[in-house]
N, C-alpha and C positions, 0 to 999 in steps of 0.2 A: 755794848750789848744793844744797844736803843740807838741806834743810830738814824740819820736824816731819813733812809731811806722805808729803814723800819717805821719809826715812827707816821710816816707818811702813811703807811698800808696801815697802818691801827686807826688812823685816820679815817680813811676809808671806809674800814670797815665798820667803823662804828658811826659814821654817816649812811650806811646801809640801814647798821640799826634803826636809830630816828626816825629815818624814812618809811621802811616798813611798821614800825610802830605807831605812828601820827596817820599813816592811811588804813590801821586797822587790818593788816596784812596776817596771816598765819605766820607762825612760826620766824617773828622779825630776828630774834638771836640765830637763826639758822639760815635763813633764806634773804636777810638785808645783808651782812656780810659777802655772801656768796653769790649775787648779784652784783651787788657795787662790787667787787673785786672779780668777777667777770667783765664787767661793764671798759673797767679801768685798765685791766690788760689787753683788751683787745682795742682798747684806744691807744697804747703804747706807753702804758704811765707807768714809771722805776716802781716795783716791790718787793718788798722782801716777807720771807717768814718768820713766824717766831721761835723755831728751831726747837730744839726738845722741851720748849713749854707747850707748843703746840701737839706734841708729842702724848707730854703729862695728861694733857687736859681730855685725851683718850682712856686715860686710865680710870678715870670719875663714871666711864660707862660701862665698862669690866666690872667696875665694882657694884654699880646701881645692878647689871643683871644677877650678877652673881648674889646678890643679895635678895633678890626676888623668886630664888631656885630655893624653895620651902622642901620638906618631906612629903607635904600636900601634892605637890606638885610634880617633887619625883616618880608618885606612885602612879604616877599618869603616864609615863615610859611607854610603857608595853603598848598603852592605848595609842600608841602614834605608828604604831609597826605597820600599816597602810603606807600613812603618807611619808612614812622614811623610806619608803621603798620606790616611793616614785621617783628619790632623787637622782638616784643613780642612771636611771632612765632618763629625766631632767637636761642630766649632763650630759649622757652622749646623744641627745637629740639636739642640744645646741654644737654641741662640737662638728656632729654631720653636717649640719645648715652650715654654720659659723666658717670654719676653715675653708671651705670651696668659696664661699660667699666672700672673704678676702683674698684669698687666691688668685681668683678666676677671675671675679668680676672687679676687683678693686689694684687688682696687680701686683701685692705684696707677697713675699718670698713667703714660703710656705713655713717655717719657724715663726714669722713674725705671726703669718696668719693667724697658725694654731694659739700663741696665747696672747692673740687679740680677743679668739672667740671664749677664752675660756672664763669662766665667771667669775674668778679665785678672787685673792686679795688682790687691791688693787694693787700696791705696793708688790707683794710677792710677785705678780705676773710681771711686774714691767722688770723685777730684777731679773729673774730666770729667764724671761725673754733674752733677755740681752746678754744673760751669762750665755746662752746655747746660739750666736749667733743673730741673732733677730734685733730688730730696729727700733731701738730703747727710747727713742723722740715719739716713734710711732705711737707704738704702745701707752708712751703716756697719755698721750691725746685722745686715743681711741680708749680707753679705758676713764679717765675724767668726764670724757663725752658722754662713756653712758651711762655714769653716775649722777651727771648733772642732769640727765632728760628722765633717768628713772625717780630721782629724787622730789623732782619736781611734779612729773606727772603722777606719781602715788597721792598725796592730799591733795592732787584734784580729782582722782578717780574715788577718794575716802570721803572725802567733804559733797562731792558731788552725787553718785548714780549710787553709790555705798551707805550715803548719808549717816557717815560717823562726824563726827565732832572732834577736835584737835583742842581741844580744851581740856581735858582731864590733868591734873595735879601731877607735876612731872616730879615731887620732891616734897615733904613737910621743907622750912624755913628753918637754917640756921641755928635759929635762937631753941627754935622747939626742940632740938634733939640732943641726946644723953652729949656732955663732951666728951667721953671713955670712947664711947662708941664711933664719933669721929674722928678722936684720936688711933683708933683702931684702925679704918676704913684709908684714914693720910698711910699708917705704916702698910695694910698687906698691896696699898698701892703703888708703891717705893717698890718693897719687894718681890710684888710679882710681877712688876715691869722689868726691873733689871734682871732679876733671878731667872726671868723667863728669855732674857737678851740671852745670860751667859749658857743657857742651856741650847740656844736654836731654837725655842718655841717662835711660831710663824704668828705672826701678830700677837706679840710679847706685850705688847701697851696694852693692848685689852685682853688677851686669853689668861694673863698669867693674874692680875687683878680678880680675874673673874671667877679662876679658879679656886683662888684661895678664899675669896668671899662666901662663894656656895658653900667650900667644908665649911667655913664660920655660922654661917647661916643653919646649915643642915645642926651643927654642934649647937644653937642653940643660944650663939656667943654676939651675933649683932641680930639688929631685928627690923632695922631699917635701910631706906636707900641713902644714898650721898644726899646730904641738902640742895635745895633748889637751887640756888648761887652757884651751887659748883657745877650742876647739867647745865643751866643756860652759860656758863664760861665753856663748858665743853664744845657743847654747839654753836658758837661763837665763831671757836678756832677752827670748827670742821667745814662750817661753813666757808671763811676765809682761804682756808685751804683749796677746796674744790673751787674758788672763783681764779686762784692763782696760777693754776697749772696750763693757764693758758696763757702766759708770761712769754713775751717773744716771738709769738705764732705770728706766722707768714701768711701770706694771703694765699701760696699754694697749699700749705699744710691746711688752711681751713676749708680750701674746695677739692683737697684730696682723706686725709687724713681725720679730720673733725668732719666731713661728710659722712666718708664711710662710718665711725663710729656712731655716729647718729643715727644713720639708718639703720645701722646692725640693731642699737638699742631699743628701734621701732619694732625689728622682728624680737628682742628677747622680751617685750611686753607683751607681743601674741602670743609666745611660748610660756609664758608666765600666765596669761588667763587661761591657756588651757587646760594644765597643771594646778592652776586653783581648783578648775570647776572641777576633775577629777581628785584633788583632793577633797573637794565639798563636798560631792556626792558620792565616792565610793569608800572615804575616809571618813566620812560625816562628821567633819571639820568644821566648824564656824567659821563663816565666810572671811570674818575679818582677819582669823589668824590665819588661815588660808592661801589668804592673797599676800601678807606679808611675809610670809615663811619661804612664797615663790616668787616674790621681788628680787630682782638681780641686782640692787645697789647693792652700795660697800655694807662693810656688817655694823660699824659705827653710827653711819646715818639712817640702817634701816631698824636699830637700836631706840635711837633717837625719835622716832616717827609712830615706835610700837607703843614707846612711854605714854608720846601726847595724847593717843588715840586709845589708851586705855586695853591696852591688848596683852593677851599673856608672853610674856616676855619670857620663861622657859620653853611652851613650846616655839618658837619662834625663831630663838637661838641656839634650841638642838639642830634644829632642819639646816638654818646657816650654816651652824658648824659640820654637820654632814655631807653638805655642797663641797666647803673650803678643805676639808679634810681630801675628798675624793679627787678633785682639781689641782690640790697643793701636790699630793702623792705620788698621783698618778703623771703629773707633768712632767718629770725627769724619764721615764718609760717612754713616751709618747715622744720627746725629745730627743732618746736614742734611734727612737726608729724611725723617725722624718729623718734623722742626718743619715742614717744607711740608706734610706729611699735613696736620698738623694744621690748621696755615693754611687747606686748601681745606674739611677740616671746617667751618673755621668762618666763612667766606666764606657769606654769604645767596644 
Protein backbone atom coordinates (compact mmCIF):
# COMPACT_ATOMS: atom_id res chain seq x y z
CA UNK A 1 0.00 0.00 0.00
CA UNK A 2 2.88 2.46 1.14
CA UNK A 3 5.06 2.07 -1.21
CA UNK A 4 8.78 3.96 -2.21
CA UNK A 5 6.97 5.93 -4.36
CA UNK A 6 3.96 6.78 -2.18
CA UNK A 7 5.78 7.38 0.59
CA UNK A 8 8.08 9.81 -1.23
CA UNK A 9 4.74 12.16 -2.19
CA UNK A 10 3.66 12.02 1.69
CA UNK A 11 7.09 13.15 1.99
CA UNK A 12 6.63 15.87 0.12
CA UNK A 13 3.74 16.83 1.11
CA UNK A 14 4.25 17.22 4.48
CA UNK A 15 7.52 19.23 3.72
CA UNK A 16 5.03 21.68 2.26
CA UNK A 17 3.36 21.62 5.48
CA UNK A 18 6.57 22.77 7.60
CA UNK A 19 7.31 25.18 5.16
CA UNK A 20 4.27 26.88 5.03
CA UNK A 21 3.77 26.66 8.66
CA UNK A 22 7.36 28.05 9.94
CA UNK A 23 6.79 31.19 7.25
CA UNK A 24 3.39 31.78 8.90
CA UNK A 25 1.63 31.09 5.55
CA UNK A 26 -2.44 30.79 5.36
CA UNK A 27 -3.75 27.74 5.13
CA UNK A 28 -0.31 25.47 5.42
CA UNK A 29 -2.37 21.98 5.54
CA UNK A 30 -3.91 23.12 2.35
CA UNK A 31 -1.62 25.32 0.34
CA UNK A 32 2.18 23.62 1.62
CA UNK A 33 1.04 20.22 0.17
CA UNK A 34 -0.38 21.71 -2.94
CA UNK A 35 2.51 23.70 -3.74
CA UNK A 36 5.33 21.39 -2.82
CA UNK A 37 3.48 18.77 -4.95
CA UNK A 38 3.19 21.33 -7.64
CA UNK A 39 6.62 22.35 -7.40
CA UNK A 40 7.85 18.55 -7.56
CA UNK A 41 5.91 17.57 -10.62
CA UNK A 42 6.73 19.80 -12.79
CA UNK A 43 10.41 19.32 -11.78
CA UNK A 44 9.72 15.61 -12.91
CA UNK A 45 9.86 13.84 -9.32
CA UNK A 46 7.85 10.01 -9.28
CA UNK A 47 4.39 10.29 -7.22
CA UNK A 48 1.93 8.83 -6.36
CA UNK A 49 -1.65 9.18 -4.69
CA UNK A 50 -3.17 7.95 -1.83
CA UNK A 51 -6.06 6.40 -3.70
CA UNK A 52 -9.47 5.98 -1.81
CA UNK A 53 -7.93 7.38 1.49
CA UNK A 54 -7.57 10.42 -0.49
CA UNK A 55 -10.89 9.80 -1.59
CA UNK A 56 -12.29 9.28 2.20
CA UNK A 57 -10.67 12.27 3.44
CA UNK A 58 -13.51 14.25 1.04
CA UNK A 59 -15.92 12.69 2.91
CA UNK A 60 -15.05 14.72 6.54
CA UNK A 61 -16.31 17.76 4.24
CA UNK A 62 -19.76 16.41 3.18
CA UNK A 63 -20.19 15.80 6.63
CA UNK A 64 -18.77 19.26 8.24
CA UNK A 65 -21.40 20.94 5.60
CA UNK A 66 -24.09 18.87 6.07
CA UNK A 67 -23.83 19.28 9.63
CA UNK A 68 -23.80 23.07 9.54
CA UNK A 69 -27.35 22.98 7.31
CA UNK A 70 -29.57 23.82 10.76
CA UNK A 71 -33.57 24.42 10.31
CA UNK A 72 -32.23 28.10 11.03
CA UNK A 73 -30.75 28.09 8.18
CA UNK A 74 -33.09 26.14 6.03
CA UNK A 75 -35.64 28.73 6.53
CA UNK A 76 -33.47 31.11 4.59
CA UNK A 77 -34.32 29.11 1.29
CA UNK A 78 -36.55 31.20 -0.24
CA UNK A 79 -34.48 34.22 0.77
CA UNK A 80 -31.82 33.16 -1.99
CA UNK A 81 -34.40 32.91 -4.87
CA UNK A 82 -32.46 36.11 -6.34
CA UNK A 83 -29.10 34.86 -6.22
CA UNK A 84 -30.22 31.05 -7.35
CA UNK A 85 -31.39 32.66 -10.33
CA UNK A 86 -28.34 34.07 -11.44
CA UNK A 87 -26.90 30.76 -11.67
CA UNK A 88 -28.34 29.63 -14.49
CA UNK A 89 -27.55 32.74 -16.20
CA UNK A 90 -23.86 32.14 -14.68
CA UNK A 91 -23.49 29.16 -16.60
CA UNK A 92 -24.53 29.97 -19.97
CA UNK A 93 -22.47 33.03 -19.88
CA UNK A 94 -19.44 31.03 -19.30
CA UNK A 95 -20.27 28.52 -21.71
CA UNK A 96 -20.78 31.33 -24.61
CA UNK A 97 -17.31 33.03 -23.73
CA UNK A 98 -15.84 29.50 -22.65
CA UNK A 99 -16.43 27.14 -25.73
CA UNK A 100 -15.36 29.69 -28.70
CA UNK A 101 -12.59 30.84 -26.33
CA UNK A 102 -11.14 27.11 -26.68
CA UNK A 103 -12.24 26.55 -29.93
CA UNK A 104 -11.16 29.12 -31.82
CA UNK A 105 -8.63 30.61 -30.21
CA UNK A 106 -6.78 27.75 -28.45
CA UNK A 107 -7.47 25.02 -31.26
CA UNK A 108 -9.24 22.29 -29.43
CA UNK A 109 -11.99 20.12 -31.00
CA UNK A 110 -15.12 21.41 -29.89
CA UNK A 111 -16.25 18.40 -27.41
CA UNK A 112 -13.13 19.00 -25.62
CA UNK A 113 -13.73 22.79 -25.68
CA UNK A 114 -17.27 22.64 -24.24
CA UNK A 115 -16.26 20.69 -21.12
CA UNK A 116 -13.30 22.46 -20.62
CA UNK A 117 -15.39 25.59 -20.36
CA UNK A 118 -17.92 24.08 -18.11
CA UNK A 119 -17.64 24.64 -14.27
CA UNK A 120 -18.88 21.17 -13.15
CA UNK A 121 -17.03 18.82 -11.10
CA UNK A 122 -13.81 18.60 -11.70
CA UNK A 123 -13.59 14.94 -11.88
CA UNK A 124 -17.27 14.60 -13.64
CA UNK A 125 -16.18 16.94 -16.50
CA UNK A 126 -12.83 15.14 -17.29
CA UNK A 127 -14.93 11.85 -17.27
CA UNK A 128 -17.82 12.80 -19.63
CA UNK A 129 -15.36 14.61 -21.65
CA UNK A 130 -13.80 11.73 -22.58
CA UNK A 131 -16.70 9.46 -22.52
CA UNK A 132 -18.26 11.85 -25.60
CA UNK A 133 -14.99 11.93 -27.57
CA UNK A 134 -12.90 14.82 -26.04
CA UNK A 135 -9.32 14.88 -24.83
CA UNK A 136 -9.21 13.44 -21.35
CA UNK A 137 -5.24 14.71 -20.81
CA UNK A 138 -6.66 17.98 -21.84
CA UNK A 139 -9.23 18.29 -19.66
CA UNK A 140 -7.39 17.36 -16.76
CA UNK A 141 -5.02 20.00 -17.02
CA UNK A 142 -7.28 22.65 -18.12
CA UNK A 143 -9.64 21.92 -15.24
CA UNK A 144 -6.56 21.43 -12.30
CA UNK A 145 -5.35 24.76 -13.79
CA UNK A 146 -8.24 26.54 -12.89
CA UNK A 147 -8.73 25.16 -9.63
CA UNK A 148 -5.24 25.92 -8.63
CA UNK A 149 -5.34 29.71 -9.78
CA UNK A 150 -8.90 30.10 -8.29
CA UNK A 151 -7.90 28.60 -5.19
CA UNK A 152 -5.25 30.44 -4.67
CA UNK A 153 -6.34 33.81 -5.81
CA UNK A 154 -9.69 33.74 -3.54
CA UNK A 155 -7.64 34.26 0.08
CA UNK A 156 -5.68 36.71 -1.55
CA UNK A 157 -8.74 38.69 -2.85
CA UNK A 158 -10.27 37.55 1.09
CA UNK A 159 -7.39 38.42 3.10
CA UNK A 160 -6.65 41.26 0.92
CA UNK A 161 -9.26 44.14 -0.71
CA UNK A 162 -12.22 41.86 1.30
CA UNK A 163 -10.13 42.11 4.52
CA UNK A 164 -11.58 38.80 5.94
CA UNK A 165 -9.39 36.83 8.20
CA UNK A 166 -8.69 32.98 7.42
CA UNK A 167 -8.52 32.24 11.03
CA UNK A 168 -11.91 31.36 12.15
CA UNK A 169 -12.21 27.79 14.10
CA UNK A 170 -12.41 25.15 11.35
CA UNK A 171 -13.66 22.36 14.00
CA UNK A 172 -13.88 22.09 18.17
CA UNK A 173 -10.74 19.29 18.95
CA UNK A 174 -11.14 15.75 19.15
CA UNK A 175 -11.17 15.50 22.65
CA UNK A 176 -14.14 18.03 23.07
CA UNK A 177 -16.62 16.24 21.23
CA UNK A 178 -19.52 13.61 22.36
CA UNK A 179 -17.67 10.02 21.01
CA UNK A 180 -21.55 8.90 20.02
CA UNK A 181 -21.48 11.74 17.89
CA UNK A 182 -18.27 10.98 16.05
CA UNK A 183 -19.06 7.68 16.02
CA UNK A 184 -22.03 8.65 14.06
CA UNK A 185 -20.41 11.22 11.70
CA UNK A 186 -17.14 7.92 10.88
CA UNK A 187 -20.65 5.71 9.87
CA UNK A 188 -23.12 8.08 7.76
CA UNK A 189 -19.48 8.89 6.12
CA UNK A 190 -18.86 5.17 5.19
CA UNK A 191 -22.30 5.06 4.03
CA UNK A 192 -23.08 7.86 2.10
CA UNK A 193 -19.83 7.67 0.28
CA UNK A 194 -20.40 4.18 -0.98
CA UNK A 195 -24.24 4.19 -0.78
CA UNK A 196 -24.02 7.32 -2.97
CA UNK A 197 -21.11 5.30 -5.36
CA UNK A 198 -23.71 2.41 -5.73
CA UNK A 199 -26.48 4.75 -6.74
CA UNK A 200 -24.55 7.12 -9.42
CA UNK A 201 -24.62 10.18 -7.08
CA UNK A 202 -22.03 12.53 -8.87
CA UNK A 203 -19.66 13.45 -6.17
CA UNK A 204 -20.66 10.50 -4.04
CA UNK A 205 -17.44 11.26 -1.46
CA UNK A 206 -19.03 14.44 -0.54
CA UNK A 207 -22.77 14.77 -1.62
CA UNK A 208 -23.78 11.53 -0.15
CA UNK A 209 -22.02 12.36 3.54
CA UNK A 210 -23.61 15.48 3.11
CA UNK A 211 -26.80 14.45 2.63
CA UNK A 212 -27.33 12.23 5.16
CA UNK A 213 -25.69 14.65 7.89
CA UNK A 214 -28.14 17.50 7.16
CA UNK A 215 -31.29 15.05 7.74
CA UNK A 216 -29.08 14.27 11.07
CA UNK A 217 -28.68 17.62 11.72
CA UNK A 218 -32.26 18.99 10.78
CA UNK A 219 -33.38 15.45 13.12
CA UNK A 220 -31.73 16.91 15.86
CA UNK A 221 -29.34 13.88 16.09
CA UNK A 222 -25.70 15.36 15.74
CA UNK A 223 -24.89 19.02 16.61
CA UNK A 224 -21.57 19.33 15.67
CA UNK A 225 -18.90 19.54 12.78
CA UNK A 226 -16.22 16.67 12.26
CA UNK A 227 -13.27 17.51 14.60
CA UNK A 228 -10.37 19.79 13.64
CA UNK A 229 -7.96 16.65 13.03
CA UNK A 230 -10.08 15.28 10.62
CA UNK A 231 -10.58 18.88 8.17
CA UNK A 232 -6.90 19.81 8.42
CA UNK A 233 -6.34 15.64 7.10
CA UNK A 234 -8.97 16.51 4.51
CA UNK A 235 -7.28 19.47 3.33
CA UNK A 236 -4.08 17.98 3.46
CA UNK A 237 -5.11 15.23 0.79
CA UNK A 238 -6.93 17.89 -1.38
CA UNK A 239 -4.27 19.87 -1.35
CA UNK A 240 -1.75 17.10 -2.39
CA UNK A 241 -4.11 16.16 -5.01
CA UNK A 242 -4.49 19.48 -6.93
CA UNK A 243 -0.34 19.78 -6.86
CA UNK A 244 -0.29 16.21 -8.46
CA UNK A 245 -2.30 16.34 -11.64
CA UNK A 246 0.40 17.93 -12.94
CA UNK A 247 2.36 14.55 -12.95
CA UNK A 248 4.24 14.02 -16.47
CA UNK A 249 3.24 17.47 -18.09
CA UNK A 250 5.22 18.16 -21.11
CA UNK A 251 6.63 21.44 -21.83
CA UNK A 252 4.07 21.57 -24.85
CA UNK A 253 1.06 20.61 -22.64
CA UNK A 254 2.17 23.64 -20.30
CA UNK A 255 2.52 26.30 -23.19
CA UNK A 256 -0.59 24.83 -24.76
CA UNK A 257 -2.83 23.20 -22.41
CA UNK A 258 -1.94 24.63 -18.84
CA UNK A 259 -1.88 28.18 -20.63
CA UNK A 260 -5.07 28.09 -21.95
CA UNK A 261 -6.59 26.93 -18.82
CA UNK A 262 -4.98 29.59 -16.98
CA UNK A 263 -6.21 32.10 -18.84
CA UNK A 264 -9.72 30.83 -19.27
CA UNK A 265 -9.44 30.91 -15.22
CA UNK A 266 -8.41 34.67 -15.38
CA UNK A 267 -11.75 35.34 -17.45
CA UNK A 268 -13.91 33.00 -15.00
CA UNK A 269 -12.73 35.33 -12.05
CA UNK A 270 -14.05 38.41 -14.10
CA UNK A 271 -17.28 36.45 -14.67
CA UNK A 272 -17.24 35.58 -11.05
CA UNK A 273 -16.91 39.42 -9.68
CA UNK A 274 -19.53 40.28 -11.86
CA UNK A 275 -21.99 37.91 -10.49
CA UNK A 276 -20.94 38.70 -7.04
CA UNK A 277 -21.60 42.27 -7.33
CA UNK A 278 -24.98 41.59 -8.83
CA UNK A 279 -25.50 39.08 -6.39
CA UNK A 280 -24.49 41.77 -3.59
CA UNK A 281 -26.52 44.36 -4.83
CA UNK A 282 -29.72 42.95 -6.28
CA UNK A 283 -29.71 39.83 -3.91
CA UNK A 284 -28.39 41.81 -0.92
CA UNK A 285 -26.17 39.12 -0.25
CA UNK A 286 -23.18 39.64 2.05
CA UNK A 287 -20.38 40.24 0.22
CA UNK A 288 -18.31 37.55 1.57
CA UNK A 289 -20.84 34.83 0.87
CA UNK A 290 -21.24 36.40 -2.36
CA UNK A 291 -18.17 36.12 -3.74
CA UNK A 292 -17.75 32.56 -2.57
CA UNK A 293 -20.96 30.95 -3.73
CA UNK A 294 -19.50 32.57 -7.40
CA UNK A 295 -15.99 31.03 -7.01
CA UNK A 296 -15.47 28.66 -9.82
CA UNK A 297 -13.19 26.24 -7.82
CA UNK A 298 -13.88 22.62 -6.97
CA UNK A 299 -16.80 22.31 -4.36
CA UNK A 300 -14.30 20.66 -1.88
CA UNK A 301 -11.79 23.36 -1.83
CA UNK A 302 -14.22 26.05 -1.93
CA UNK A 303 -15.77 24.11 1.20
CA UNK A 304 -12.66 24.34 2.79
CA UNK A 305 -12.05 28.17 2.31
CA UNK A 306 -15.81 29.07 3.49
CA UNK A 307 -14.92 27.13 6.85
CA UNK A 308 -11.63 29.22 7.61
CA UNK A 309 -13.21 32.43 6.66
CA UNK A 310 -16.10 31.96 8.71
CA UNK A 311 -18.79 32.03 6.18
CA UNK A 312 -22.21 30.56 5.87
CA UNK A 313 -21.64 27.27 4.66
CA UNK A 314 -25.41 26.48 3.71
CA UNK A 315 -25.81 29.26 1.75
CA UNK A 316 -22.82 28.62 -0.30
CA UNK A 317 -23.21 25.11 -0.80
CA UNK A 318 -26.81 25.42 -2.23
CA UNK A 319 -25.46 27.95 -4.92
CA UNK A 320 -22.50 25.20 -5.57
CA UNK A 321 -24.83 22.52 -5.80
CA UNK A 322 -27.03 24.49 -8.24
CA UNK A 323 -24.06 25.26 -10.63
CA UNK A 324 -22.90 21.34 -10.49
CA UNK A 325 -26.51 20.26 -10.86
CA UNK A 326 -27.11 22.39 -13.96
CA UNK A 327 -23.60 21.56 -15.63
CA UNK A 328 -23.58 17.80 -14.58
CA UNK A 329 -27.32 17.55 -16.29
CA UNK A 330 -27.20 19.46 -18.74
CA UNK A 331 -23.87 18.09 -20.29
CA UNK A 332 -24.98 14.84 -21.92
CA UNK A 333 -27.71 17.29 -24.12
CA UNK A 334 -25.20 19.74 -24.91
CA UNK A 335 -22.96 16.63 -25.90
CA UNK A 336 -25.65 15.16 -28.31
CA UNK A 337 -25.81 18.22 -30.03
CA UNK A 338 -22.17 19.28 -30.60
CA UNK A 339 -21.75 15.55 -32.04
CA UNK A 340 -24.87 16.15 -34.69
CA UNK A 341 -23.22 19.80 -35.32
CA UNK A 342 -20.66 18.14 -36.13
CA UNK A 343 -22.03 15.19 -38.25
CA UNK A 344 -23.80 17.74 -40.48
CA UNK A 345 -20.32 19.51 -40.73
CA UNK A 346 -19.26 16.85 -42.11
CA UNK A 347 -21.90 15.47 -44.23
CA UNK A 348 -20.81 16.55 -48.26
Amino acid sequence: MFNRIRLQTFAIALAGVGVFHLAGLPLPFLFGPMFACLFAALAGVQMQGAGQISVAARTVLGVAVGASVTPAILGTVPLMAITLALIPAYVVVIGLIGVPFFHRLWGFDRMTSYYAAMPGGFQDMVIFGQEAGGNGRALSLIHATRVLIIVTLVPILLTGPMGVGLDHPIGAPAADLPLHEMAIMVAIALIGWKGGERIGLFGASILGPLILAMALSLGDVIHHRPPAEAILVAQFFIGMGIGMYYRGVTLAELRHDVAAGAAFAVILAGLAAGFTWLAFTLGRTPMLEAFLSFSPGGQAEMTVLAIVAGADLGFIVVHHLTRMILVITGAPVMARLLMRRDDENRDP
